[in-house]
C-alpha positions in Angstrom: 49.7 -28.5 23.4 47.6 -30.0 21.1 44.5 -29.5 23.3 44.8 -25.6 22.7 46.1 -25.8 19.3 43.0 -27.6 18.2 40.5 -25.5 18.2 41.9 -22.5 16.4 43.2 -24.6 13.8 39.8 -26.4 13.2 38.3 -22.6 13.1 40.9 -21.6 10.6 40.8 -24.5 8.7 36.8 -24.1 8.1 36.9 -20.7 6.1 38.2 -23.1 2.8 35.2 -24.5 2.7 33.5 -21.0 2.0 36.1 -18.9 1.0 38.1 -18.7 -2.7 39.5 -21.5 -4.4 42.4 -19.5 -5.3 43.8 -20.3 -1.6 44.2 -24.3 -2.6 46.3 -23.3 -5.6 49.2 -21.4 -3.9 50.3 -20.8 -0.5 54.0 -19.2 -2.2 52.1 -15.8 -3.2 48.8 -15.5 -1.3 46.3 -12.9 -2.9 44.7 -11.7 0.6 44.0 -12.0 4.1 41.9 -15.0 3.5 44.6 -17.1 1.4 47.0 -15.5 4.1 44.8 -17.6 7.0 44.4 -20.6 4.7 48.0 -21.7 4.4 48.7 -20.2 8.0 45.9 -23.0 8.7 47.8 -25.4 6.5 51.4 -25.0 8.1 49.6 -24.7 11.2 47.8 -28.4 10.6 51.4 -30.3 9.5 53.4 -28.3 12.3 51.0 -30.1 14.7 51.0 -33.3 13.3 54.6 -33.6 12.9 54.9 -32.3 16.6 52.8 -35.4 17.6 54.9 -37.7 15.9 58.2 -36.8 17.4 56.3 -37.0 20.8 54.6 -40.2 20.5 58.4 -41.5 19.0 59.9 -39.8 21.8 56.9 -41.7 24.7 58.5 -44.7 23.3 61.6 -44.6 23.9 61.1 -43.5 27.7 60.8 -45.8 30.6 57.9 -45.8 32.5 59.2 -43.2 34.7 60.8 -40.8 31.7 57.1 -41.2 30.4 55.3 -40.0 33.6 57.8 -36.9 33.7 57.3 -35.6 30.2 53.4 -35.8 30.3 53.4 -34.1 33.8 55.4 -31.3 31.7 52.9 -31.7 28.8 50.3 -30.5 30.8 51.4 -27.2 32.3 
């Protein structure tokens, strides 16, 4: 998931480097489509990250075989 996740994030994530400041300050009341895509980018960038810690918790505690069966469903 992450693979296709990835790229739009990183995409997303590149308009606050030249776009408004105002986006950093709140993501409760955004001004305009921009600040709207900035703190979509945002959620979008801890969603992901939090998604890859519950599956690198969850590789763990599989056996070998538990393992091989969730990344074969991973990648479809």
């Amino acid at each position: 998931m992450r693979h296709v996740l990835m790229p739009c994030v990183l995409v997303l994530s590149g308009c606050w480097f030249v776009g408004s400041a105002g986006a950093q300050q709140s993501c409760n009341a955004p001004a305009g489509t921009f600040d709207r895509v900035y703190c979509d980018a945002k959620l979008l960038i801890r969603a992901d990250d939090e998604m890859n810690v519950a599956y690198q918790k969850l590789l763990k505690r599989l056996n070998a075989q538990g393992q091989q069966v969730l990344r074969h469903t991973d990648s479809g």
